[in-house]
N, C-alpha and C positions, 0 to 999 in steps of 0.2 A: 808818836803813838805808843801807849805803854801796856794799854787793854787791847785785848785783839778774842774774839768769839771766835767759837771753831761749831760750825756745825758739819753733818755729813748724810748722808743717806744710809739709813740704818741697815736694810736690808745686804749693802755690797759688803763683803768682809774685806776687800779694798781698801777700804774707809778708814776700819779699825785702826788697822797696821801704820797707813799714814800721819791716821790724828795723834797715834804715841808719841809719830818721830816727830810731829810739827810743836806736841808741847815740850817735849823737850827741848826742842832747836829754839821757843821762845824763850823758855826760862834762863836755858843758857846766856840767853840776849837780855838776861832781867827786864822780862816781857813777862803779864799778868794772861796767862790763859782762860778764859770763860770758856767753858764748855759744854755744850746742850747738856741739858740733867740724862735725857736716858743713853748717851754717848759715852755719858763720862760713867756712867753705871756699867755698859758694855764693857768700856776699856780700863773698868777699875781707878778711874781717875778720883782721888778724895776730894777736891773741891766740890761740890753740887749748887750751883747757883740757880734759883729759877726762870725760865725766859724771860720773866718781865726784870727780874735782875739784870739779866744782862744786856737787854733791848736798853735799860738806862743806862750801862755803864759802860760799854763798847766804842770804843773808838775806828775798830777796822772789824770789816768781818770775812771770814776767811770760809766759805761754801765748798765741798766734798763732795761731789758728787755731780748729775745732770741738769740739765733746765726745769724740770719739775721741784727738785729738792731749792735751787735759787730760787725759783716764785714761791715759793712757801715763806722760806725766807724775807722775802721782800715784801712781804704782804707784812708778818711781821715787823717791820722796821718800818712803814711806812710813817712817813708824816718826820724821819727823821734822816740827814742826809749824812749820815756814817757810809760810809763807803763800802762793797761786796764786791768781795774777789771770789771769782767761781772757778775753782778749778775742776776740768772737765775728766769726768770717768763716766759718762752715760754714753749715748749712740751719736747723738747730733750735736747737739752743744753749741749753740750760736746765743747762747747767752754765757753758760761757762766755757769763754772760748781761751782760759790758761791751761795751758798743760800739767801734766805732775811734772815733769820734768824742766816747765817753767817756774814752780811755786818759789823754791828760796830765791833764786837771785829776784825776781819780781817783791816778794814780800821783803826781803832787804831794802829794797828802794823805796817801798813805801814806807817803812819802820824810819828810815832818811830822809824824806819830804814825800810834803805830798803827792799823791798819787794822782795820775792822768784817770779821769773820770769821764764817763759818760753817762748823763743823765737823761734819764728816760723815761717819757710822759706816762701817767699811770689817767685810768679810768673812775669813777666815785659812778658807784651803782646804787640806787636807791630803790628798794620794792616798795609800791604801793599796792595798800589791800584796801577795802572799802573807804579808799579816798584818803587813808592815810597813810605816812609812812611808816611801814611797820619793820624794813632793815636796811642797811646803810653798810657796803663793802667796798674796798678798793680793790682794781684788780690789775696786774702790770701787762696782761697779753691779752686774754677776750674774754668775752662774755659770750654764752651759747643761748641760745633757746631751740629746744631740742625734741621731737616730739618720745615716748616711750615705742620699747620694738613692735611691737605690734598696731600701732596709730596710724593713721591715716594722717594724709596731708592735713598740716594747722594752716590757718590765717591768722596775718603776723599783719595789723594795721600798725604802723609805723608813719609817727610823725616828726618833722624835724623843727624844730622851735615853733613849735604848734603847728605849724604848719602841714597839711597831708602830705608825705610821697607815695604811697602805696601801700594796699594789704598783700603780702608777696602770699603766694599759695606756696607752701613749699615745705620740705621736711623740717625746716629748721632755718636759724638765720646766726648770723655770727657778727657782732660788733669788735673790731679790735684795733688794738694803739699799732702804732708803726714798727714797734718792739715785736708785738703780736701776729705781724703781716706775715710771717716764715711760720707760722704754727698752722694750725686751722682754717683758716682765712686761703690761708696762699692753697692747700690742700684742695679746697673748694671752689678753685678758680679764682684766687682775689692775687690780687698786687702784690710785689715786692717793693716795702717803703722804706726808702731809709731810715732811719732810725731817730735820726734826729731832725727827719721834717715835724712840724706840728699840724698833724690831721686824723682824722679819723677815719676807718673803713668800713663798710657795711659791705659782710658778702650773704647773700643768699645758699642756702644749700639745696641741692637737689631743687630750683622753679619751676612749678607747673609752666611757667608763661618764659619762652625761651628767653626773651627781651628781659627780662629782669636781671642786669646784668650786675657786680658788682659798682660801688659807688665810694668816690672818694670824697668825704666833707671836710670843713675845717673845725680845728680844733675848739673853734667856738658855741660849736653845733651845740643843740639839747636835743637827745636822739630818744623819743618815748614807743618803746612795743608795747602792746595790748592785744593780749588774745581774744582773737575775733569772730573764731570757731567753738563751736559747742564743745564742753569737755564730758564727751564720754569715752575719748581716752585722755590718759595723764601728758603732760606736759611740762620740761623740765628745765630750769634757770640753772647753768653752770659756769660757774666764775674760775678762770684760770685751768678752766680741768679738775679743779678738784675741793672745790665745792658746789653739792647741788644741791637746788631748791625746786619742790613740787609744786608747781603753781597754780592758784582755783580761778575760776571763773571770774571773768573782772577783774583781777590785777593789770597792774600796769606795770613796766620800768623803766626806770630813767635811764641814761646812760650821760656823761658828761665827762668833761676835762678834769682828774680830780688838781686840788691845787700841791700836791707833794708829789714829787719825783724821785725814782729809783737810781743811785748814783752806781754807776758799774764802770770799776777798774777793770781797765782796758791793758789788751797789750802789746807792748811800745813794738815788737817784730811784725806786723801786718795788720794790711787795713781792713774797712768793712767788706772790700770787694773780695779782696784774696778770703777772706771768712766764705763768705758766698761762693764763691768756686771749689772749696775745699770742701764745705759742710754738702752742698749739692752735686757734688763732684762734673762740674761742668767741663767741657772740654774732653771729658774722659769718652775713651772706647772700650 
């Protein structure tokens, strides 16, 4: 691997200091650094490549920063299976789960062969507005449908390959991949899935109707919400956390398997379990 992207989370001055020492520790390795344009502006780096620059040219990607800064990323890169190495400086981290003190020896061994991957089912969201489809996202953790602060319980008719399951009464509803199951989902009373089952989860937030319990589909599901509640208040489509969309009256959306997956270098010191015990500090008093 001779190209490697460096992005980071621009707000940690953490970041900064690392991403200097990480280009320099490539160059030395007559390694090509790409570096996000407003990164490399921050840390005075002279190269300025544009992301779609580097989204073509990158062979490995090297993420600075939390789980928010990696889904941003991956949304990016999607549809392409270059590999992302997350090293974690946010709170939780069960997606950037390398350390800073793991990055060289770990990115040596990748720069050596290939790197242990873990790939991870992503979501293909499609809004329909008056029957057609008018936007098309991929998303690696969940989709929200969320009502605004002040709203009243929505109805969320939800069908699953056309088929009814319910209009849940409820604040809100949460679709998410098994990647997604530790974010929101789990938050809201949903499952912990491994990661690399193929399924889907539908959790409900806050139900009028106790019995509406979380539900686990298969990944072959076509999962359609349609608001089914008057809109006089707003109501909001949020993809990954951090994009949202106001939705009108009569929209629909899809939710489905998308067909590219999110490759995540893993690392080789502990498994998914020990993640889980440590990210949720289980056992602890």
């Amino acid at each position: 691997m001779q190209k490697v992207a460096i992005f980071a989370k621009m707000n940690d001055p953490r970041c900064q200091g690392i991403a200097s020492d990480l280009i320099k520790w490539l160059e030395e390795r007559n390694r090509l650094p790409l570096v996000e344009p407003n990164l490399a502006r921050l840390i005075g780096h002279s190269a300025l490549e544009s992301e779609e620059d580097i989204r073509d040219q990158a062979e490995l990607v090297v993420v600075l920063g939390g789980d928010g800064t990696l889904i941003s990323v991956a949304r990016l890169f999607s549809g392409l299976s270059v590999p992302i190495l997350g090293v974690n400086l946010g709170s939780l981290g069960f997606l950037t789960e390398i350390t800073v003190e793991e990055l060289y020896p770990r990115l040596e061994l990748c720069l050596q062969s290939a790197p242990r991957v873990s790939a991870r089912m992503m979501l293909m969201v499609t809004l329909f507005r008056e029957g057609k489809a008018k936007e098309i996202y991929n998303v690696l953790n969940d989709v929200v449908f969320n009502k605004g602060a002040l709203a009243r319980i929505v109805d969320l008719e939800t069908r699953i390959n056309k088929q009814i399951l319910t209009t849940y009464k409820a604040d809100g509803l949460i679709v998410a991949t098994p990647t997604g199951s530790t974010g929101y989902s789990m938050s809201a009373g949903g499952p912990i899935i491994h990661p690399q089952m193929s399924c889907i989860v539908i959790t409900p937030i806050c139900p009028h109707t106790l019995t509406n319990r979380p539900i686990v589909v298969t990944d072959e599901s076509i999962i359609s919400v349609t608001i089914a509640s008057s809109f006089d208040e707003k109501v909001y489509l949020t993809l990954d956390g951090q994009v949202g969309i106001e939705l009108q009256e009569g929209d629909s959306v899809e939710v489905r398997k998308a067909l590219n997956k999110t490759s995540l270098v893993m690392s080789r010191s502990r498994d998914y379990f020990e993640l889980l015990r440590t990210k949720l500090k289980w056992g602890e008093r």
